[in-house]
C-alpha positions as CSV (number, residue, x, y, z in Angstrom):
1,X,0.0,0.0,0.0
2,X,1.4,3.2,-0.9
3,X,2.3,5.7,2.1
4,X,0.1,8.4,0.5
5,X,-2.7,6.3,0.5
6,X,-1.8,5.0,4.3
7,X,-1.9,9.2,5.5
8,X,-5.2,9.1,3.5
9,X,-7.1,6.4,5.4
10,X,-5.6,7.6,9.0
11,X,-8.5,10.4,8.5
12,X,-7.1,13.4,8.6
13,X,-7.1,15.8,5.7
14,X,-3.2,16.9,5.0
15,X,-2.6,19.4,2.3
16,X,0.5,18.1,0.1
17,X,2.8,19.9,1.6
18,X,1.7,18.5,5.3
19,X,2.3,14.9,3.2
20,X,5.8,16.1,2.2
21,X,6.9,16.9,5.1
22,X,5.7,13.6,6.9
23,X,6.6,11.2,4.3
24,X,9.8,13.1,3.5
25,X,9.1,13.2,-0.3
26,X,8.6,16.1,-2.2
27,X,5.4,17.5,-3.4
28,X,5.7,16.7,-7.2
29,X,5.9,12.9,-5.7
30,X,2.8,13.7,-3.6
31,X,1.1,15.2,-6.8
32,X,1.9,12.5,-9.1
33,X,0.8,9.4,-6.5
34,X,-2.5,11.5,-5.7
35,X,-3.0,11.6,-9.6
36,X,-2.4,7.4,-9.6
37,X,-4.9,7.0,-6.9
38,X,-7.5,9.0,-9.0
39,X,-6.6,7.4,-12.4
40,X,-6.9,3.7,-11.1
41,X,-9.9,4.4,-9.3
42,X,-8.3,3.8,-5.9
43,X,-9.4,7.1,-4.0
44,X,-12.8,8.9,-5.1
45,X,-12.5,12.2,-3.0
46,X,-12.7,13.5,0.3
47,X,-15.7,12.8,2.4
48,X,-16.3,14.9,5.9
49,X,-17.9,12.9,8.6
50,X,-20.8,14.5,9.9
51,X,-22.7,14.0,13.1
52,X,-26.1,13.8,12.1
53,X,-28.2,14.8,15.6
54,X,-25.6,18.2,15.4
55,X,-26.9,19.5,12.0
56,X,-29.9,21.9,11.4
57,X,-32.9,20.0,9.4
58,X,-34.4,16.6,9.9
59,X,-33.4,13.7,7.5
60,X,-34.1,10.0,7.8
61,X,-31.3,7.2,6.9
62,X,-32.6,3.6,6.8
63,X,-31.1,0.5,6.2
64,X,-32.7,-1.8,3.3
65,X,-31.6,-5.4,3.1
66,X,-33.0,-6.6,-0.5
67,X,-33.4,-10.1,-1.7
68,X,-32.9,-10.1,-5.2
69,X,-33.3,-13.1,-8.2
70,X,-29.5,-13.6,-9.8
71,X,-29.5,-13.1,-13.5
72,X,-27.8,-15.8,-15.9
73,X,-24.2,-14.3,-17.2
74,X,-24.7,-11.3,-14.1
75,X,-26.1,-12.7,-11.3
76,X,-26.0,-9.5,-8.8
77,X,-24.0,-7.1,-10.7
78,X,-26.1,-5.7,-13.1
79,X,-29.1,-5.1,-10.7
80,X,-27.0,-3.9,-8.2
81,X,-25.5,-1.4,-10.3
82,X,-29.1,-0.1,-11.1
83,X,-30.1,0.0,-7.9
84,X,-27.1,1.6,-6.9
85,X,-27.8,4.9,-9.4
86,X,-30.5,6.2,-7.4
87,X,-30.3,9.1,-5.9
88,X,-31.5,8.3,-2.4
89,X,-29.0,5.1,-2.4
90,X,-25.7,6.4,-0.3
91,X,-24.3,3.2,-0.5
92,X,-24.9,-0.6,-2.4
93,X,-23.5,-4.0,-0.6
94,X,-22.8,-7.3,-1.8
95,X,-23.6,-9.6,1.2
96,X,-23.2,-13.3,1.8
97,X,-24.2,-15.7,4.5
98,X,-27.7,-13.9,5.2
99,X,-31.1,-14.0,4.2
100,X,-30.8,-11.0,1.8
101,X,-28.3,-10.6,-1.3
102,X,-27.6,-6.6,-0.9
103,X,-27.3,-4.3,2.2
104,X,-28.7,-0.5,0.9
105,X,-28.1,2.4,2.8
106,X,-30.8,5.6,1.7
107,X,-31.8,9.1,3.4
108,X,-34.9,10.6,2.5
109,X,-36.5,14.1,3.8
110,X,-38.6,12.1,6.0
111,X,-40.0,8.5,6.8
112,X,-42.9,8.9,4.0
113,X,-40.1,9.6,1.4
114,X,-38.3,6.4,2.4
115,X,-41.2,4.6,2.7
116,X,-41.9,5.6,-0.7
117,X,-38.9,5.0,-2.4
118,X,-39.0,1.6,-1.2
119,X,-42.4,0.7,-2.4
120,X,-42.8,2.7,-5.4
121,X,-39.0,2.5,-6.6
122,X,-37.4,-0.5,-5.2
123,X,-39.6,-2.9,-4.7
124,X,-41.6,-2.6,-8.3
125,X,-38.1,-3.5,-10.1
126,X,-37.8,-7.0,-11.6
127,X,-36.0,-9.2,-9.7
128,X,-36.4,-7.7,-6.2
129,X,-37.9,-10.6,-4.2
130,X,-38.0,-9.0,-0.8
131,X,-37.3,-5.8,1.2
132,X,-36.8,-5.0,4.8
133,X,-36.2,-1.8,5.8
134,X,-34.6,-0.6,9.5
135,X,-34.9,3.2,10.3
136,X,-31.2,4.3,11.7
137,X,-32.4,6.2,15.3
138,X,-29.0,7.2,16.6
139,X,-25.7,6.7,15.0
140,X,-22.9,6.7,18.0
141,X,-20.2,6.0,15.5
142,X,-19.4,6.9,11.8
143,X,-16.3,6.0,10.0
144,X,-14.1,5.8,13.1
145,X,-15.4,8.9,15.0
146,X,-17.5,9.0,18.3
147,X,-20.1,10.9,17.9
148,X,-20.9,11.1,21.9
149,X,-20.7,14.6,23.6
150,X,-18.5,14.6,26.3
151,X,-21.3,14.8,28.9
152,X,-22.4,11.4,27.4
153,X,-19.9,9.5,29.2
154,X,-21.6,5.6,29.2
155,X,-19.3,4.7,31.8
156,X,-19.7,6.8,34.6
157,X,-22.6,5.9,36.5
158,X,-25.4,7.5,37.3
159,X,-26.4,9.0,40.3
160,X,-29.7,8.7,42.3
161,X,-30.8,10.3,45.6
C-alpha cells in the first residue's frame, strides 16, 4: 500500500505539503501518486464525517436489506449497479451468508419519502424478491469517530438520591 494512500485512510485531511513533510518526499511525488490514486480508481475524493443529531434539518437514513433473483451471465451485478444509481441510495453492498443478497443504505427528507422509495421504486423493479427496511435512530459512530458529547460519558454511573 502506498504511504500516501496509508496518510489518507488515517483520516485526517493533510494538504500536500503537510504529506511532504511527513513522508519526507517532495510535493511533485505527492502530486503524481494523488494523480495514480485517481486514475486507477483507488481514492474517489474527500468525504467529511458528519454528526447527524448536530446538523440543522431533519433527515431519515434507513437501512434496506434486499433479496434479489440472480441473473444468468450477471447474477447480482447488473441489478446492483441499477439499484445503486439512485439518488436516495448512499451506499450498495454485496452480502453473503444472510437471508438477503444486498445491504442499501438511503436518506430521505422524511420516513414517508423512504417509505416511498422503497415501495414505489425498489420494490416494483424486476427481480427484487424481498425488502426489509430498518430506520437508523441514533448513530454513535461513523467511520471511526465518536459521535458522543463529552457529557455522554456511558461509563460513569449515574447518580440517584
Amino acid at each position: 500500500m502506498s504511504k500516501v494512500l496509508e496518510l489518507l485512510l488515517d483520516g485526517e485531511r493533510l494538504n500536500t505539503q503537510q504529506m511532504s513533510e511527513i513522508l519526507n518526499l517532495s510535493e511533485d511525488a505527492i502530486d503524481a501518486e494523488l494523480k495514480r490514486l485517481k486514475e486507477e480508481n483507488i481514492f474517489l475524493g474527500w468525504r467529511p464525517v458528519f454528526n447527524p443529531e448536530a446538523i440543522e434539518g431533519e433527515s431519515v437514513r434507513a437501512v434496506i436489506e434486499v433479496k434479489i433473483t440472480p441473473e444468468r451471465e450477471g447474477g447480482f451485478n447488473r441489478l446492483a449497479v441499477r439499484l445503486s444509481k439512485f439518488d436516495e441510495v448512499e451506499s450498495c453492498h454485496l452480502m453473503s451468508g444472510g437471508a438477503y443478497d444486498l445491504l442499501i443504505f438511503i436518506s430521505g427528507a422524511n420516513m414517508r419519502s423512504v417509505a416511498t422509495f422503497v415501495s414505489e421504486k425498489l420494490a416494483t423493479i424486476d427481480g427484487v424478491v424481498s425488502t426489509a427496511t430498518h430506520f437508523l435512530l441514533r448513530t454513535y459512530k461513523e467511520q471511526g469517530h465518536l459521535l458522543l458529547r463529552s457529557e455522554e460519558n456511558p461509563d460513569k454511573p449515574t447518580i440517584s438520591a
